[in-house]
C-alpha positions as CSV (number, residue, x, y, z in Angstrom):
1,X,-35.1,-137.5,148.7
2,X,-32.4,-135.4,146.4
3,X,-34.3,-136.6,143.7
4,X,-37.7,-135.3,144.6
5,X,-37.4,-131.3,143.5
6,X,-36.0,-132.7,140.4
7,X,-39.1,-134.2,140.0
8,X,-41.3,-131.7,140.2
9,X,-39.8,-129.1,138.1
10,X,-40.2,-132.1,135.1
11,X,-43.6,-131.9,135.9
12,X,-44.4,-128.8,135.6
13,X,-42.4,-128.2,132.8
14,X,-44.3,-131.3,130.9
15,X,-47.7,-130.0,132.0
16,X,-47.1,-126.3,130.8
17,X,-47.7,-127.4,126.9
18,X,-50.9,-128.4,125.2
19,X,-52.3,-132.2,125.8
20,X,-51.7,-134.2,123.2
21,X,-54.8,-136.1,121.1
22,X,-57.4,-134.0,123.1
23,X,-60.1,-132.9,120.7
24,X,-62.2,-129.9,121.2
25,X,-66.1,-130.9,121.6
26,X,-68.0,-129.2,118.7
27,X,-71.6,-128.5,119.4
28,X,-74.1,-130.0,117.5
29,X,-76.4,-128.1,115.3
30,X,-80.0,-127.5,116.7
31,X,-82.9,-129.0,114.5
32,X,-85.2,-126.0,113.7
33,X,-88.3,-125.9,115.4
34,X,-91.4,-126.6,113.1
35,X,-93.8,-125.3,116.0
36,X,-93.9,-121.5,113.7
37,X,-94.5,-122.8,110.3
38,X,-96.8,-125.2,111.7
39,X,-98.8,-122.4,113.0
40,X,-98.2,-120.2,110.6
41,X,-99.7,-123.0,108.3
42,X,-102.8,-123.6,110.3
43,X,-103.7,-120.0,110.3
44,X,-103.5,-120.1,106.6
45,X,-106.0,-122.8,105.7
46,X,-108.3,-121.7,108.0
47,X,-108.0,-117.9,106.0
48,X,-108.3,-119.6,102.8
49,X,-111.2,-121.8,103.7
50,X,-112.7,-118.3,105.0
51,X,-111.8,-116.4,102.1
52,X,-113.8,-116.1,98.7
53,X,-114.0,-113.9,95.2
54,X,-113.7,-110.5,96.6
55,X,-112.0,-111.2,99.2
56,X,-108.4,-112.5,98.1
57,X,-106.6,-109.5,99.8
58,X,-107.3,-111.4,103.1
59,X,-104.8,-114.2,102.1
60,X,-101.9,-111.4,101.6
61,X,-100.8,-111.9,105.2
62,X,-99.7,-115.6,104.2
63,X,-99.2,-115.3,100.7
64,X,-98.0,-113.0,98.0
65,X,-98.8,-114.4,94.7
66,X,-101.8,-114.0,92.7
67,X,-104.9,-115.5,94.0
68,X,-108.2,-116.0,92.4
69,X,-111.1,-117.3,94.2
70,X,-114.2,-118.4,92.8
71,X,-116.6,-119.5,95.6
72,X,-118.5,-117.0,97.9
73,X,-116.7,-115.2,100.9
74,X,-117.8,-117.5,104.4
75,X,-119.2,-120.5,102.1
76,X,-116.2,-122.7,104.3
77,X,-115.4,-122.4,107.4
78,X,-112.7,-124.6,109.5
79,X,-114.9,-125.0,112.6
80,X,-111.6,-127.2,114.2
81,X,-108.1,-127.3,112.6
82,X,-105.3,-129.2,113.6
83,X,-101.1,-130.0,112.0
84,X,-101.0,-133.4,111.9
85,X,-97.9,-133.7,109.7
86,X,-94.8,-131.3,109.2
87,X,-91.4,-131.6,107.5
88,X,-88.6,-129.2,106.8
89,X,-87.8,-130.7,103.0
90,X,-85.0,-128.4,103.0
91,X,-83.2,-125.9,105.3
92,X,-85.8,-122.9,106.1
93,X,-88.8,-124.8,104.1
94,X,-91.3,-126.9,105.6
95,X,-94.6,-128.8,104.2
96,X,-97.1,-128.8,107.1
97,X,-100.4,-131.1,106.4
98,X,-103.7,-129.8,108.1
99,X,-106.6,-131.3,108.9
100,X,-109.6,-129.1,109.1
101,X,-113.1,-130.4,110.0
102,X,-115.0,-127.9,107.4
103,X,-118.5,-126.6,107.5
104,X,-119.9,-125.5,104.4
105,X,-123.4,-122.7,104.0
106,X,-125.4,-122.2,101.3
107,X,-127.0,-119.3,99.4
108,X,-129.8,-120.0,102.3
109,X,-127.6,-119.8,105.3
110,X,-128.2,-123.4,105.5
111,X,-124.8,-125.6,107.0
112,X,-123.4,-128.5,106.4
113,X,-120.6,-130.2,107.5
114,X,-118.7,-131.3,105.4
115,X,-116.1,-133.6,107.4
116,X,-112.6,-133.3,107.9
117,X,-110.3,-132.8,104.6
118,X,-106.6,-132.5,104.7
119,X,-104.5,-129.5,103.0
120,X,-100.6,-129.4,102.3
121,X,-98.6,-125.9,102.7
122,X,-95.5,-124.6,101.8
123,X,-94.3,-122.6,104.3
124,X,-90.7,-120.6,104.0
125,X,-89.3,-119.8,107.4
126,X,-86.9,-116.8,107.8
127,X,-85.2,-116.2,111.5
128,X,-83.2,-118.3,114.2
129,X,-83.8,-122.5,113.6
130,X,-86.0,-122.3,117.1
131,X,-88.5,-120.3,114.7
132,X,-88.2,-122.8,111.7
133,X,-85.3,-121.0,109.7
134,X,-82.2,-121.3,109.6
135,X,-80.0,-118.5,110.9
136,X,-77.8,-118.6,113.8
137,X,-78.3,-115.9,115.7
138,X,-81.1,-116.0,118.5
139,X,-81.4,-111.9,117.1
140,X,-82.1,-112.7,113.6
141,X,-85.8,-111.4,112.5
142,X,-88.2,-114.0,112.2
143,X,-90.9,-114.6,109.1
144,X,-93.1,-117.0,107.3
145,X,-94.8,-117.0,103.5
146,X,-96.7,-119.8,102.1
147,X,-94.9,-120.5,98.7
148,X,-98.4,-121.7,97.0
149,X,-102.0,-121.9,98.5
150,X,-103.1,-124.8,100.0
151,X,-103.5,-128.1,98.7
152,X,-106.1,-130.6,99.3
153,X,-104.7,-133.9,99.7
154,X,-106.0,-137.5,100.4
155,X,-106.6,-138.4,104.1
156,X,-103.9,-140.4,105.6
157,X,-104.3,-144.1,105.2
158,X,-106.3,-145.7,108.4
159,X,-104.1,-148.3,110.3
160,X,-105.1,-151.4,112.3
161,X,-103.5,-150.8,115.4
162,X,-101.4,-153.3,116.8
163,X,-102.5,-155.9,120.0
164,X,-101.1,-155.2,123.4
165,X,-98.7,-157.8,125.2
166,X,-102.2,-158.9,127.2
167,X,-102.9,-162.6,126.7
168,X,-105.0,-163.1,129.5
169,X,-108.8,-162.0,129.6
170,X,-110.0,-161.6,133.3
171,X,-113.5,-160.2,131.4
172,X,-115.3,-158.6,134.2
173,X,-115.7,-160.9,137.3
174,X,-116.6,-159.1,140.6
175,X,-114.6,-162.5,142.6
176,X,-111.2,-161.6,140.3
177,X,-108.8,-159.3,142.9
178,X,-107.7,-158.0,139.9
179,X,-110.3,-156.7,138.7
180,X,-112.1,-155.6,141.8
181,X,-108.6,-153.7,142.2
182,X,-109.2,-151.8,139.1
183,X,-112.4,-151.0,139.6
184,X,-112.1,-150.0,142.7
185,X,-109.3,-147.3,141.9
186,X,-111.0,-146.1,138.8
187,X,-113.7,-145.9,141.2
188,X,-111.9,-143.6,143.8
189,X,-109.9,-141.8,141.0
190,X,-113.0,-140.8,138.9
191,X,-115.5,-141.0,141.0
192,X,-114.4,-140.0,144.6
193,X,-116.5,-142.8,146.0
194,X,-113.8,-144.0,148.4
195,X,-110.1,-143.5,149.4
196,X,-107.7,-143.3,146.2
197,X,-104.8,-144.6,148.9
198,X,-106.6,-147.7,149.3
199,X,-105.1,-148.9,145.9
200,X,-102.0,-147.4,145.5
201,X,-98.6,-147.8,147.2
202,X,-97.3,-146.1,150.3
203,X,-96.2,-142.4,149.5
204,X,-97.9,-142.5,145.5
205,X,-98.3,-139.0,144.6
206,X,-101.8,-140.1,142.9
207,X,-104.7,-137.9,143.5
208,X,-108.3,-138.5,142.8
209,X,-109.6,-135.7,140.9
210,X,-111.6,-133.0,142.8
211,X,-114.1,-131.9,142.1
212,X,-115.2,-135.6,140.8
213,X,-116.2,-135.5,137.3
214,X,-118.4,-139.0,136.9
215,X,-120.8,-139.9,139.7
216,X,-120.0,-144.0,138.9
217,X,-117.7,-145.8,137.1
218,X,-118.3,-149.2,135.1
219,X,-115.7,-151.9,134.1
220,X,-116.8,-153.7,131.3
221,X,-113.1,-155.9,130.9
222,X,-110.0,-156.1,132.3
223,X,-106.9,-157.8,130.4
224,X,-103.2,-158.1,131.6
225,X,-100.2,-159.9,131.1
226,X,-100.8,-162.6,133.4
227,X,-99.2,-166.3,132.1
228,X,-102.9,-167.7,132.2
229,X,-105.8,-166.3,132.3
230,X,-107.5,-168.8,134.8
231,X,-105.0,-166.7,137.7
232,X,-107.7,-165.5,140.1
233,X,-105.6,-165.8,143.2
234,X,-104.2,-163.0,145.1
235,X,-100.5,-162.2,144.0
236,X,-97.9,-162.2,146.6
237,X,-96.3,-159.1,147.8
238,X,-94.8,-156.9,145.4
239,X,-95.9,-158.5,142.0
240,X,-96.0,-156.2,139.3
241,X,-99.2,-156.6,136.7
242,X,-99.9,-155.0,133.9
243,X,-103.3,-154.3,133.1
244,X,-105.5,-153.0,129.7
245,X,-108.9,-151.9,130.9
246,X,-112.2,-151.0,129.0
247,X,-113.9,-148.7,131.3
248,X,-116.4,-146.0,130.2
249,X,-117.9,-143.3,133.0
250,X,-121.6,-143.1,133.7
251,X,-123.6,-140.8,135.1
252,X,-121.5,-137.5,134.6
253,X,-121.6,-136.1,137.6
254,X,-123.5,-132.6,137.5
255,X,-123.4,-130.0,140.0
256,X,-125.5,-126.8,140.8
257,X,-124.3,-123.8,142.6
């Protein structure tokens, strides 16, 4: 009992200094954005697809070095342009890849489309790293140049894509539950034919669109990850299925006011 102030005045004597092997959590660095020079980018092909002899002084927005067109002004256009690749090579510079579906028109006014072609940009990015650059400060000004006009590259190389875990092939059977399940939810969902709650569990936060886009819905296959594929019975309570389905709409539905 003596002992107990004793006690406490060692403790709060120990705990007045600094912990011992307690490190101090450093932050780590935000990645910089690419969403700016991504944009920037896609506004620049579509410019320089626009742009012709005559017209170069349109491209001075994006880029500041000499430019010398040789085609007419509007011959391209990029009817639909999208990033599909972007990479910061080094801090504050970027390569963004563009796809573009371009149009051309001849001396006629005759188009043609021309299909989609892919161009590569340099883009230098100025401002904080959520605007692609590099400084630290939220306040920093932001800004973009292209560093050379764009490039047309090669399309990307087409893959095969890879199966799905599905080894069982119910095909379309109107006497397989699982099927008739999916059908009949696609059904509801798409369609609006019948009650989307039917097919899903208790308290789902599922709804069917409204107002129903397709006036019918056909399933032309239905794979899941059954073991065998000869499984037609109904599942007990609370089995879990996974299920790939090949299902196109018909009949859009259409609507007058």
């Amino acid at each position: 009992m003596a002992s107990g102030p004793v006690f406490g005045v060692l403790a709060l004597t120990g705990s007045s200094g600094p912990a011992q092997g307690v490190t101090k959590p450093v932050a780590a660095p935000s990645p910089a954005s690419q969403t700016g020079p991504a944009g920037f980018a896609e506004l620049f092909v579509a410019a320089y697809l626009q742009a012709g002899q005559g017209a170069e002084r349109d491209l001075a927005p994006y880029y500041t070095g000499s430019v010398v067109l040789s085609v007419k002004p509007g011959t391209r256009t990029a009817t639909q342009s999208t990033v599909i690749a972007s990479r910061e090579v080094q801090p504050g510079y970027w390569s963004i890849t563009v796809a573009a579906d371009v149009k051309t028109q001849d001396g006629k006014g005759k188009a043609k489309r021309l299909g989609v072609q892919y161009f590569r940009v340099g883009i230098q990015a100025t401002g904080p790293t959520g605007a692609g650059g590099t400084a630290t400060s939220a306040a920093a000004a932001t800004g973009y140049a292209a560093t050379s006009l764009p490039a047309q590259v090669a399309a990307p190389s087409v893959l095969k894509p890879g199966a799905l875990a599905y080894e069982s092939d119910r095909g379309a059977s109107s006497t397989d539950p699982a099927v008739e399940t999916a059908r009949g939810f696609l059904t509801a969902y798409l369609a609006g034919t019948s009650e989307l709650n039917r097919y899903t569990s208790p308290g789902a936060s599922v709804q069917a669109i409204s107002p129903a886009p397709y006036a019918a819905v056909k399933v032309t296959g239905v794979k899941d990850d059954a073991a065998g594929s000869g499984q037609h019975r109904v599942p007990a309570d609370g089995t879990v299925l996974h299920q790939s389905r090949s299902t196109p709409p018909i009949r859009p539905a259409v609507r007058s006011r």
